[in-house]
N, C-alpha and C positions, 0 to 999 in steps of 0.2 A: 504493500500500500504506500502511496505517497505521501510526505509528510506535507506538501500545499496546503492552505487552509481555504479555509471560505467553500465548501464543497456542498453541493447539493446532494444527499443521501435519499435514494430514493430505491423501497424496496422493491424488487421484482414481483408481479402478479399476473396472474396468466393472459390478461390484455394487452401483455408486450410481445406474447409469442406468438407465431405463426407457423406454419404445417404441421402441430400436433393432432392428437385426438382428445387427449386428457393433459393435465396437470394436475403433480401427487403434491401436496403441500408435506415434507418432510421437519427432521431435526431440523436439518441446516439453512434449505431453501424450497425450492420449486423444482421437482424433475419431471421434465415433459415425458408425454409417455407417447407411442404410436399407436397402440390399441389401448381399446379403456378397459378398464377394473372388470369388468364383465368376463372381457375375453382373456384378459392373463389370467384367468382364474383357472383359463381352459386348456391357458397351455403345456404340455407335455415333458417338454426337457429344458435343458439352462441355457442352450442356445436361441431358443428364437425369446427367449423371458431377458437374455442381455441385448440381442439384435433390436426389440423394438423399443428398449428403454436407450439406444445410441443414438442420439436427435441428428439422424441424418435427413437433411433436411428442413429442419428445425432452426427457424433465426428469431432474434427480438428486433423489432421495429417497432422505432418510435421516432418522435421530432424534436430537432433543439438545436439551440446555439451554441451549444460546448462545442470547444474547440479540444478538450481535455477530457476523455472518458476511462473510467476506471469497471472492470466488471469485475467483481469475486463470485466464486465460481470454485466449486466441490468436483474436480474430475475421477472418474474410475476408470482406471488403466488397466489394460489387457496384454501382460508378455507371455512366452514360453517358456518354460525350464530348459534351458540350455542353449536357449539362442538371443541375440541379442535385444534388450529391448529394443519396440520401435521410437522412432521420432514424441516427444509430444505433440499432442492433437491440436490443427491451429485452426485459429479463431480468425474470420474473415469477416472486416469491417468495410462495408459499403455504404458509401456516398451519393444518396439521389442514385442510384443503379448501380455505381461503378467503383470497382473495387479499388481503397484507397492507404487501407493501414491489415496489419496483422497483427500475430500476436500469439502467445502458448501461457500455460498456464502450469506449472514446477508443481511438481507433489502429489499431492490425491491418495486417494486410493488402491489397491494394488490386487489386480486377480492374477492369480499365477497358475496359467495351467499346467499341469504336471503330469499331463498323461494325452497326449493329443487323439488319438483313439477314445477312449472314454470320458473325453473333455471331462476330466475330473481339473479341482479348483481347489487354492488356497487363498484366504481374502484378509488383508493387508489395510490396516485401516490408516489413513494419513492427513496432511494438513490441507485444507482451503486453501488457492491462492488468487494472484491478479492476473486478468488480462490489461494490458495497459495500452491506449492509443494515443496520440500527443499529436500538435501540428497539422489539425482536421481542418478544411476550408471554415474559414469565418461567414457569419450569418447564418438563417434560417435554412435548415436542411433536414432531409430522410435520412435516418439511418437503419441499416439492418447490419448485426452479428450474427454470423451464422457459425451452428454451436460446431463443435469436431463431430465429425459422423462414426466415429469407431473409437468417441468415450463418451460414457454415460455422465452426465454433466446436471449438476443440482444446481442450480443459476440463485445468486443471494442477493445481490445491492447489485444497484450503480452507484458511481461517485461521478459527477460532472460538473466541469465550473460555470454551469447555466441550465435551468431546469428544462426537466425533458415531459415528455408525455407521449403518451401510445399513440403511433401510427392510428390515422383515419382510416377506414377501409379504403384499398387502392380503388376498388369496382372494376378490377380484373377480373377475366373468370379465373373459373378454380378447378385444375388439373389433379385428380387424385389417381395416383399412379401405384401398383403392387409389382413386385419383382424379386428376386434373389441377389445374393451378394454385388453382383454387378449394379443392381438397380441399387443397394446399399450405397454403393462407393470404393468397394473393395481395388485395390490399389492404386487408387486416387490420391492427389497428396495434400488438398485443400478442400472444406464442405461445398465452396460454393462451386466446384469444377467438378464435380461428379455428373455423369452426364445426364441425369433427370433436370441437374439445374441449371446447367447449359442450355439445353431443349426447352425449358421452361423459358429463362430470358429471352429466347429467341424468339420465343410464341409469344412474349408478352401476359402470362400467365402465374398465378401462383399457385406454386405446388405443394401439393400434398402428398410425401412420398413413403409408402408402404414396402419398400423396399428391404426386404430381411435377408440377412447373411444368413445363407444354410439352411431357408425355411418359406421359400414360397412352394409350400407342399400342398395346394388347393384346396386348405384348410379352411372348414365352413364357421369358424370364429370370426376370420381373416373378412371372409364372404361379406358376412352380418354388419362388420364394421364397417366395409365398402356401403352397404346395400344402406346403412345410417349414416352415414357422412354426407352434407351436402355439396355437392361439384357439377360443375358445368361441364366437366370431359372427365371421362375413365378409359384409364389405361390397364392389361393387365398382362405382363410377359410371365407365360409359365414353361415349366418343361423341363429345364437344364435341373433342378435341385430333386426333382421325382426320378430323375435317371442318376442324377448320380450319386444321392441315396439310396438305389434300387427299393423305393416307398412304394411302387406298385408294379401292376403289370396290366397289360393293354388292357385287359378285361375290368379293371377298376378304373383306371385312365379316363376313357372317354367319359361314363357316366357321370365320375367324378365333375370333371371339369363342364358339362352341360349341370350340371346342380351348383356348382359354384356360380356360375351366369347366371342361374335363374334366380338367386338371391339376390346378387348385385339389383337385376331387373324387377323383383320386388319394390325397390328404394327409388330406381332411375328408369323409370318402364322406357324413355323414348331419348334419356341421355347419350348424347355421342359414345361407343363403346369400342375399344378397341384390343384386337386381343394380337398378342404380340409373340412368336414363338423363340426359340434359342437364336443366340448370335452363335456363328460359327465357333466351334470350339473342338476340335481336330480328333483329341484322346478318347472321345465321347460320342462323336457323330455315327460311328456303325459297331463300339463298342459301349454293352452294357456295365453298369455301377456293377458295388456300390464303386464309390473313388478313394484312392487310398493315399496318403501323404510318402512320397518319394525322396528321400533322404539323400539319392545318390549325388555327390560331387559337392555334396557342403550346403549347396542351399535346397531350400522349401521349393518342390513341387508337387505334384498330383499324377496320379495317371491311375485309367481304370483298370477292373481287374474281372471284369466280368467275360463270360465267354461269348462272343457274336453268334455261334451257332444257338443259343438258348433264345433267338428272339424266336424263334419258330413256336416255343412253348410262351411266348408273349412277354417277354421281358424287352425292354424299350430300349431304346439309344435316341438319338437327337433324330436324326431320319424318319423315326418313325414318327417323333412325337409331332415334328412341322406336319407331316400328312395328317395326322388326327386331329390336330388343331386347324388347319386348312380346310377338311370335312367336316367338322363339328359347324365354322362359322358360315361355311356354303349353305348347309343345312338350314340353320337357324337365320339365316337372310332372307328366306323364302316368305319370312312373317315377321322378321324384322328389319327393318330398312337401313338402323342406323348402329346395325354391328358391323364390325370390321376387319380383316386379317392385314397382318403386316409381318413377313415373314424376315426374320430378325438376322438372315443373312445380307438382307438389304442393307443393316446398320453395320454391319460388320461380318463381312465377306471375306474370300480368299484374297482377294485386292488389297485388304485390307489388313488380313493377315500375316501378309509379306511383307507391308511395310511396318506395322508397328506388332509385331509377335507378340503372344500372351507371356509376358515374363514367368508366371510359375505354372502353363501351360491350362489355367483355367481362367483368369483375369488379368483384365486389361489394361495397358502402362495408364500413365496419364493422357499421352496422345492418343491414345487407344479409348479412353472415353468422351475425347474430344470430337475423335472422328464420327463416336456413335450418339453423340449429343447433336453433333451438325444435320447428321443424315438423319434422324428422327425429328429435327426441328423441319426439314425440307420437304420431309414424305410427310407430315402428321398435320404440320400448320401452314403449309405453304397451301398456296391455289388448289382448289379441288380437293385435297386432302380432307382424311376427315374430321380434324379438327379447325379447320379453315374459322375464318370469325363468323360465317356464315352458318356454318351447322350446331354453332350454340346457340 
């Protein structure tokens, strides 16, 4: 904390956040959540209960003349035993749209898994500390923090030396988007470049991003919370985490995934809908899960371990899953007009994969979200597309 005086102290309350679902009022502060109380009651294991409390996605907006902003801020850190921690998780400060300061935040909390296989955990408890911004354009202006997308973050004070107050509704529409790690942010190196929030800037749009590491498993919790959330456009990429889980087999698959839509369309019967299948992802395309962590040569990668001949007894790969999800929305177009496919090799292609390769051979560098943030902003919002401003 700064020793400056004259500070406006003002605590955080959930009219400063934006793309959650909930806010948990804790010990320390305010932790955004992605699904509400309802649904984490239903969840399952410790990975999609850390993934939807990671505010990816997740910024405060509000308005003021500081020039000097202090956020404290409760983070909970996620390393491996035996490799090295990552980077702290950084905090991007936008100006009227444009990104202008950064910032990390030392200490926190500490999960430490200790068995990557059975994501087993030991929990580390540690200090609060600041994100700090200084040398912000003078006068009246928007601002948005947008929190780290891969640490769970208890938001406590501002400190500013000129009072602030919550963002006015932009009267944006509002893009609520579901996906797996990729749609997470996973090896992205800032919240606001992950590429839901790329595609979002470029649409003009605010996002609501449902995106779980290791868990968009077509989970009717996940559904329910779509189907209650209110958004002018829905986005929903599945496929890549049910294969490389090996969580189903074709015969649960489809059904699956036409009962997941039917919920959504409970809540948004004639909302823009768009259903998105896997980006190119090589280890996985004609081989089945599960996916197993790959140790060889020193670093963290992936590759599966399932046999290709068992898809005949119906066990999936990528290949199959764009066909069933291609069929499923052909099908159901027949009665509704305003579903849609967009097959996720569009975003991230062999093109694509030659020039910017999956570094641990299942997620995509930085420019590798960039690229898939551009090509979703072009196919989804642009002319004719079916999130055009026309079809909201």
């Amino acid at each position: 904390m700064s020793t400056e005086q004259n500070w406006v102290i003002t605590p955080i309350t959930a009219d400063f956040l934006r793309g959650h679902l909930e806010a948990e009022q804790t010990a320390h502060g305010l932790l955004p959540h992605r699904l509400p109380a309802w649904a984490r009651r239903q969840i399952p294991d410790d990975r999609l209960a850390v993934a939807e409390a990671q505010p990816s996605g997740v910024r405060l907006a509000f308005r003021t003349r500081a020039t000097t902003i202090e956020l404290d801020a409760l983070p909970t850190k996620r390393v491996y035993r035996g490799f090295p921690p990552p980077p702290d998780g950084v905090y991007d400060l936008l100006v009227d749209g444009r990104l202008t300061a950064q910032a990390t935040v030392a200490g926190g909390n500490l999960r430490t898994i200790t068995d990557m296989l059975t994501e087993t955990t030991e929990f580390t408890e540690g200090p609060a500390g600041t994100a700090r911004f200084t040398d912000l354009p003078r006068g009246e202006k928007d601002i948005e923090i947008w929190l780290p997308h891969t640490e769970i973050t208890e938001v406590i004070a501002l400190r500013t030396d000129a009072p602030v107050e919550p963002a006015p509704d932009s009267g944006r529409r509002v893009w609520l988007h579901h996906g797996s790690s990729i749609s997470h942010g996973s090896n992205a190196v800032r919240p606001s470049t992950i590429w839901p929030a790329l595609a979002a800037a470029a649409g003009g749009v605010e996002l609501i991003n449902l995106g779980f590491g290791g868990s968009a498993l077509v989970d009717p919790f996940t559904a329910r919370a779509m189907r209650d959330t209110p958004a002018d456009l829905i986005s929903v990429k599945l496929g890549i985490n049910v294969v490389n889980s090996d969580a189903m087999r074709l015969r649960a698959f489809a059904p699956a995934v036409h009962g997941f839509l039917d919920t959504i369309r409970e809540g948004h019967p004639a909302t823009p809908l768009l259903v998105v299948s896997p980006v190119l992802c090589p280890v996985q395309e004609d081989t089945p899960g599960p996916l197993m962590p790959d140790l060889d040569g020193g670093t963290l990668r992936f590759k599966a371990t399932g046999d290709p001949a068992e898809t005949a007894a119906g066990r999936l790969t990528l290949t199959i899953v764009r066909d069933v999800l291609a069929g499923i929305v052909k099908q159901r177009a027949a009665d509704d007009p305003n579903i849609h496919y967009l097959d996720g090799r569009d975003l991230y292609g062999e093109s694509d994969h030659a020039e910017f390769p999956l570094p641990d051979a299942i997620h995509p560098s930085p420019e590798g979200h960039r690229r898939i943030g551009e090509n979703f902003a072009k196919l989804a919002f642009a002319d004719n597309g079916p999130f055009t401003a026309k079809a909201g």
